[in-house]
N, C-alpha and C positions, 0 to 999 in steps of 0.2 A: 526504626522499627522494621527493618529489611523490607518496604515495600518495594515498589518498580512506578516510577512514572508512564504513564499508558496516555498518548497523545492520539487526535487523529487529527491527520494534516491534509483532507480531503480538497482545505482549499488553498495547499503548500502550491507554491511556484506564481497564486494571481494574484501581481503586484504591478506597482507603477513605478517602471524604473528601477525598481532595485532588485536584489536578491535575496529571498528569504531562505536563513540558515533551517538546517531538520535541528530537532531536538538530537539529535545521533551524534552533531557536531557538537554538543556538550555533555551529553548522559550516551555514551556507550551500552547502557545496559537499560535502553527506553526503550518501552514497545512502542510502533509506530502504524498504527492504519493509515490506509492509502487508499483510490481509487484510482479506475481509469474516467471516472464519471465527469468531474468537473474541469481537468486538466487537456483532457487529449478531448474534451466534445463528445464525451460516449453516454451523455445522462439516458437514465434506468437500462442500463446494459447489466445493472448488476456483479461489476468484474472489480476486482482491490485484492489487497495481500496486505500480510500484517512480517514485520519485521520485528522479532523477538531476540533476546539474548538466547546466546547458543547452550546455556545451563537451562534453559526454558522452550526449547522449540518443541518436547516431547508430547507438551499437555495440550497445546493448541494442535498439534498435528494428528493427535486423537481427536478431538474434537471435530475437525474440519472430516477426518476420515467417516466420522459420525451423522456430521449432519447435512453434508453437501454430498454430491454425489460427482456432478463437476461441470463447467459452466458453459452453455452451448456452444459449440466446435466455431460459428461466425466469430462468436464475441472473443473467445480464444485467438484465431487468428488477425481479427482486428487490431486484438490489443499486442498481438505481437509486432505489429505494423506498426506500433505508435514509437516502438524503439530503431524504426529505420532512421538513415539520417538525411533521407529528404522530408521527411515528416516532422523531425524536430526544430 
């Protein structure tokens, strides 16, 4: 029916011991929500990204253009922290 699977993997990575695969690793064309909330310890920071197929990144990119404005400069550089590799 041409849908798209639409995952959120907000609590992708808490696990015991093992490794949980993304939906990405089987469906190339899955939307993915994400935060930085549960993962990196940033609960209500309010800060996530959605990973779209690239024939779909226009409408959510609208949208986000629409309804966010964009997310306070700490929580931004917080969550840029969270991809350093003392922190990982």
């Amino acid at each position: 029916r041409h849908g798209h699977l639409v995952v959120d993997e907000i609590y992708h990575g808490l696990t015991y011991g093992m490794d949980a695969p993304s939906v990405l690793e089987v469906d190339d064309e899955a939307f993915v929500l994400n935060s930085f909330s549960k993962y990196f310890g940033m609960t209500g920071w309010r800060l996530g990204w959605l990973v779209a197929p690239p024939g779909a990144v226009a409408d959510p990119e609208k949208l986000a253009q629409n309804l966010y404005i964009s997310a306070p400069s700490m929580a931004q550089h917080a969550a840029l922290a969270c991809f350093q590799p003392q922190t990982l």
